[in-house]
C-alpha positions in Angstrom: 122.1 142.1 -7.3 119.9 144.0 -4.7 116.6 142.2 -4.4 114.0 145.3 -4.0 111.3 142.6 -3.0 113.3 140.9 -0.1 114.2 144.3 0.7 110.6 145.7 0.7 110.0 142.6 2.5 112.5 143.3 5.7 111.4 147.0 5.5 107.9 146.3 6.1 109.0 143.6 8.9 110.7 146.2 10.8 108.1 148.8 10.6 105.7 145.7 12.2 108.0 145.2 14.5 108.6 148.8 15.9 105.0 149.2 15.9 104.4 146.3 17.9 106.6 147.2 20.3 105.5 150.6 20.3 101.9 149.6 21.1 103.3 147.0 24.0 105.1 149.7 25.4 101.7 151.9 25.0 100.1 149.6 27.0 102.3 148.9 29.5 102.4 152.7 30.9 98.7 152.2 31.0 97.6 154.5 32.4 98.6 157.9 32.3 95.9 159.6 33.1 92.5 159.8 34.5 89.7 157.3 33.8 85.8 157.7 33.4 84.1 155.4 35.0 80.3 155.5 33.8 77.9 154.5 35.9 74.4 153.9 33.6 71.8 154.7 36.8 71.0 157.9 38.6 72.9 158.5 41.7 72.0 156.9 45.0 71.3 153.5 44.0 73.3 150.5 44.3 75.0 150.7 41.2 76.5 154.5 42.2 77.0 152.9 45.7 79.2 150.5 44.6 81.0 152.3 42.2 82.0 155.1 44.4 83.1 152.4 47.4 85.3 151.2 44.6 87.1 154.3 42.6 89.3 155.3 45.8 90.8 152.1 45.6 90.6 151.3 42.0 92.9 155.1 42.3 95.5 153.5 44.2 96.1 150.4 42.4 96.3 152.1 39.2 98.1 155.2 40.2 95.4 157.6 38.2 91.9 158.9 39.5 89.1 157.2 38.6 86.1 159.7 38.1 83.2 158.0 38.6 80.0 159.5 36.3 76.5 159.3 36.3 74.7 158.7 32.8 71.0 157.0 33.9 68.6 156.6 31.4 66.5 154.2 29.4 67.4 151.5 31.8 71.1 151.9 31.6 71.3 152.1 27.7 71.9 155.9 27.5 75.0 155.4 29.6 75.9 151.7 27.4 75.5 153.6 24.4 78.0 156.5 25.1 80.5 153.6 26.3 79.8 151.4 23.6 81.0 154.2 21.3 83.9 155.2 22.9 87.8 154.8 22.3 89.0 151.5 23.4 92.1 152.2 25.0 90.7 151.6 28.4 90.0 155.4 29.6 86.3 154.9 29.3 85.1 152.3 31.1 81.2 150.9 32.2 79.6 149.5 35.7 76.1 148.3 34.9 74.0 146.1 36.4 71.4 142.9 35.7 69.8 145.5 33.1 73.4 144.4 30.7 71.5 141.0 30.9 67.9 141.8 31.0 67.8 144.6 28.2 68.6 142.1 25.4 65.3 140.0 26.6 63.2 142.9 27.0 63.5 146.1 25.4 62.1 146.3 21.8 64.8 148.0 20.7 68.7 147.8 21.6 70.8 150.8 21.3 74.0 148.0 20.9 74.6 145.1 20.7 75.5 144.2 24.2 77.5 141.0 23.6 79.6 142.1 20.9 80.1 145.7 22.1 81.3 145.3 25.5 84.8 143.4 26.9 83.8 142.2 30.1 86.1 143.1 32.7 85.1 141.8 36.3 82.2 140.8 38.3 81.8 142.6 41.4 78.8 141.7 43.5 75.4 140.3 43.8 72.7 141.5 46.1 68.9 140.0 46.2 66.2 142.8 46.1 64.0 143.4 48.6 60.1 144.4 48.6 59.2 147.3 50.9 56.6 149.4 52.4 56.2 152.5 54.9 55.8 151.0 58.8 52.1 151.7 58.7 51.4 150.3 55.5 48.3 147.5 56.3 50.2 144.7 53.8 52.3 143.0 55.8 53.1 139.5 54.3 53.0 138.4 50.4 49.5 137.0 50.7 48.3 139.9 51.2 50.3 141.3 48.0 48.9 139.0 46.3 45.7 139.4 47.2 45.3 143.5 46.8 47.7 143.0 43.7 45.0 141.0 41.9 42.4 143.5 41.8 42.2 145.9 39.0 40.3 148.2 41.7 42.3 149.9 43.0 45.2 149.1 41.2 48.3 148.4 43.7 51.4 150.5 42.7 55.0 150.0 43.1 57.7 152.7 42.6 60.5 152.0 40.2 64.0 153.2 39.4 62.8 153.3 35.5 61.5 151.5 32.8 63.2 148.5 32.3 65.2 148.5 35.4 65.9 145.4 37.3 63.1 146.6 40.0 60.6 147.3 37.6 61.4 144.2 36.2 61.4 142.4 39.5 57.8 143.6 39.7 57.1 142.5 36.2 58.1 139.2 37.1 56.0 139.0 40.4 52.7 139.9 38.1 53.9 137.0 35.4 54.3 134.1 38.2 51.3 135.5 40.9 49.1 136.6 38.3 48.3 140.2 40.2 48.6 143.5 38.2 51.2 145.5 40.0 51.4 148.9 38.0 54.6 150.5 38.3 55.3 153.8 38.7 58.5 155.1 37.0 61.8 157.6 38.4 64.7 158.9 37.8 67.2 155.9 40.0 66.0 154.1 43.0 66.4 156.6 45.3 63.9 158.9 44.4 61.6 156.1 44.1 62.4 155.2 47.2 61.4 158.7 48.9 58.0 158.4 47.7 57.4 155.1 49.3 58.6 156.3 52.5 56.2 159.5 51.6 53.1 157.4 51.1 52.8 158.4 47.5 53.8 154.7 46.3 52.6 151.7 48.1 55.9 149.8 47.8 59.1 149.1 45.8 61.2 145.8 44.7 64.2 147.8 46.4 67.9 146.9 46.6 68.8 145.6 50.0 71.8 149.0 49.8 69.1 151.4 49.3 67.3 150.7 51.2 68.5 149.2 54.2 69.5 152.4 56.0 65.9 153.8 55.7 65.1 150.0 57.1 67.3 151.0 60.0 65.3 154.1 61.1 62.1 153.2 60.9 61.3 154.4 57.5 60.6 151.1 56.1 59.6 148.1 56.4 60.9 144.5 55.0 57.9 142.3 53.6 59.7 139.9 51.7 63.4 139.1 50.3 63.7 138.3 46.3 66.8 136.1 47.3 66.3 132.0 46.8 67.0 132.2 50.5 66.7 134.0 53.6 69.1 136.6 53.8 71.7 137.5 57.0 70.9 141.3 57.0 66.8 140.1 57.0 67.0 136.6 59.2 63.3 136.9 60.1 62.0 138.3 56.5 60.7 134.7 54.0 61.4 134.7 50.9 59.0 136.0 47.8 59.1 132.4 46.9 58.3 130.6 50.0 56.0 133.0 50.8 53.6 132.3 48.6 55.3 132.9 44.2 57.0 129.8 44.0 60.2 130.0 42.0 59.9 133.7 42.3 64.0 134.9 42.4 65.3 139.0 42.3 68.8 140.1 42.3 70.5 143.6 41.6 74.6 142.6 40.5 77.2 144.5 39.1 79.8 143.8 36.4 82.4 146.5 35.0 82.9 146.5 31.2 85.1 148.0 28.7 84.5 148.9 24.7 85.2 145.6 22.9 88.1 146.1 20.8 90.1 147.3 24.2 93.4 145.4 24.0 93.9 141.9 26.2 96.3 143.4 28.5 94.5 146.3 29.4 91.3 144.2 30.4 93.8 142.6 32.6 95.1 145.4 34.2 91.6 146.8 35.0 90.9 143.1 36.0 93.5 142.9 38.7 92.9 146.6 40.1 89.1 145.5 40.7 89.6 142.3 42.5 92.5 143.7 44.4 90.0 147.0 45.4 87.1 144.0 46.3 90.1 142.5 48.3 89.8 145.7 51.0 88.4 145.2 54.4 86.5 148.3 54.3 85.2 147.2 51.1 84.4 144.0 52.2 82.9 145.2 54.9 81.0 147.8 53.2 79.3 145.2 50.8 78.5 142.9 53.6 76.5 145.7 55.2 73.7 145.4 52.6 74.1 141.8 52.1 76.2 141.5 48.8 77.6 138.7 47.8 81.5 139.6 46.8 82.2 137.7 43.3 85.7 139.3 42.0 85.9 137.1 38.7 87.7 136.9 35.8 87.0 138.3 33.0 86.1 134.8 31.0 83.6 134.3 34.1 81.9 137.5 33.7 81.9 136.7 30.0 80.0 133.5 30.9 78.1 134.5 33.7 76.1 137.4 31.4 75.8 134.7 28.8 74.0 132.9 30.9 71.8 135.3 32.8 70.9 137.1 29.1 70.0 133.3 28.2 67.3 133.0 31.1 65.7 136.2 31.2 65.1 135.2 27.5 63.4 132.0 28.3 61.2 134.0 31.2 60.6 136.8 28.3 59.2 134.2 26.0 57.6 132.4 28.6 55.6 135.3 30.3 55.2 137.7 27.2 57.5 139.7 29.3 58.7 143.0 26.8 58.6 146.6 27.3 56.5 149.1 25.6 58.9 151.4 23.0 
């Protein structure tokens, strides 16, 4: 007698089983055509830098273009957001930067979720920040920072790539742990901050060490201080904020890339190995090691833990300081 349940029963097994190995073989032509890779800051900082050092040879190891594009706001949530949102089947994918970490400690009020929404995929680099004035500016070491920085008249003012950015945040952790009253003053990305320092409209900036080293280079600028733990290679003869005078005082820009969450295992890996082979390049090694950052290529279970971590801490400093932005 023909069991309709058995049969019902190997029907459904084989439709699994063709649809398994339809979605395997899915993924295993991944990809086939272009990917978006969203960069959540402005152009011209280091965030863009980096991402558009990396797309040529992200291209090649893939075998697609990947189109790097810009979508700045909020402190990288617009750009989260959009990603956040989008399909999972590794055609839309993120580069952010210490904001991923910071935002969570911060902001008042989250536009996602930022550990459950995002697959971390790699990694790529660290670099410390750097605080910077015009050549003639009359501060020339952190004392004196500290010093003008404490007076509510005049108020001292530092440019920033955006509320909530990890250089306005660099300067709201200065005022927590020197107790000045740095007022920052807010743009669209670091660059345009940047050009107003250089301008004399802003006294100075917690800059990137990319940004601004070129403008470093010819004159424009001037080093006071590095927000590294130690003295950088690119700035031998620059202290550090926290030698100089804010003890336990530490500033870095990174970069991670990210995917939406429910993007399949094998596809992380297959963006993971592209990155790290890209961050394997000479040029791009080279190209990193010309504004000081500090290669990291991981895997995607150290990215994982590495943002755990860093969301933990500037959680602890939130609480600690009363550190939160204004909605």
């Amino acid at each position: 007698m023909l069991n309709i349940h058995s049969l019902s029963r190997n029907l459904l097994g084989l439709v699994l089983l063709s649809f398994c190995a339809a979605s395997i073989q899915v993924n295993a032509a991944y990809p086939e055509r272009p990917i978006t890779l969203v960069v959540t800051y402005p152009p011209g900082g280091t965030a863009d830098l980096v991402a558009r050092m990396l797309a040529p040879e992200v291209s090649k190891e893939l075998g697609q273009n990947v189109v790097v594009e810009n979508r700045g706001g909020a402190g990288g949530m617009i750009g989260g957001a959009s990603v956040a949102k989008a399909a999972p089947d590794g055609y839309t994918i993120m580069l952010d930067a210490a904001n991923h970490a910071q935002n969570p400690a911060v902001q008042p009020k989250m536009l996602f979720d930022t550990l459950k929404d995002f697959a971390p995929i790699t990694l790529i680099q660290r670099v410390p920040n750097v605080l910077v004035v015009r050549p003639d500016n009359p501060l020339t070491t952190v004392a004196e920072v500290i010093t003008a920085g404490k007076k509510k008249e005049p108020l001292l003012y530092y440019a920033s790539s955006g509320p909530g950015g990890a250089q306005h945040l660099a300067g709201v952790l200065f005022n927590a742990l020197a107790g000045t009253h740095l007022e920052a003053v807010h743009y669209k990305g670091g660059s345009l901050a940047l050009t107003d320092v250089m301008s004399g409209q802003v006294t100075m900036m917690f800059s990137t060490v990319g940004t601004s080293l070129p403008h470093v280079r010819a004159g424009k600028l001037r080093v006071i201080a590095v927000g590294s733990d130690k003295r950088t290679a690119v700035y031998p003869d620059a202290p550090t904020i926290a030698e100089a005078g804010v003890p336990g005082y530490a500033s870095y820009e990174w970069n991670g890339v990210y995917a939406p969450a429910a993007t399949p295992p094998e596809i992380i890996a297959r963006l993971n190995q592209a990155f790290v082979s890209a961050l394997k390049q000479p040029a791009v090694i080279a190209r990193i090691g010309e504004f000081n950052g500090e290669i990291i290529a991981s895997t995607p279970q150290e990215l994982d833990t590495f943002r755990r971590t860093e969301i933990e801490k500037w959680q602890r400093v939130a609480k600690e300081f009363n550190l939160q932005l204004s909605q």
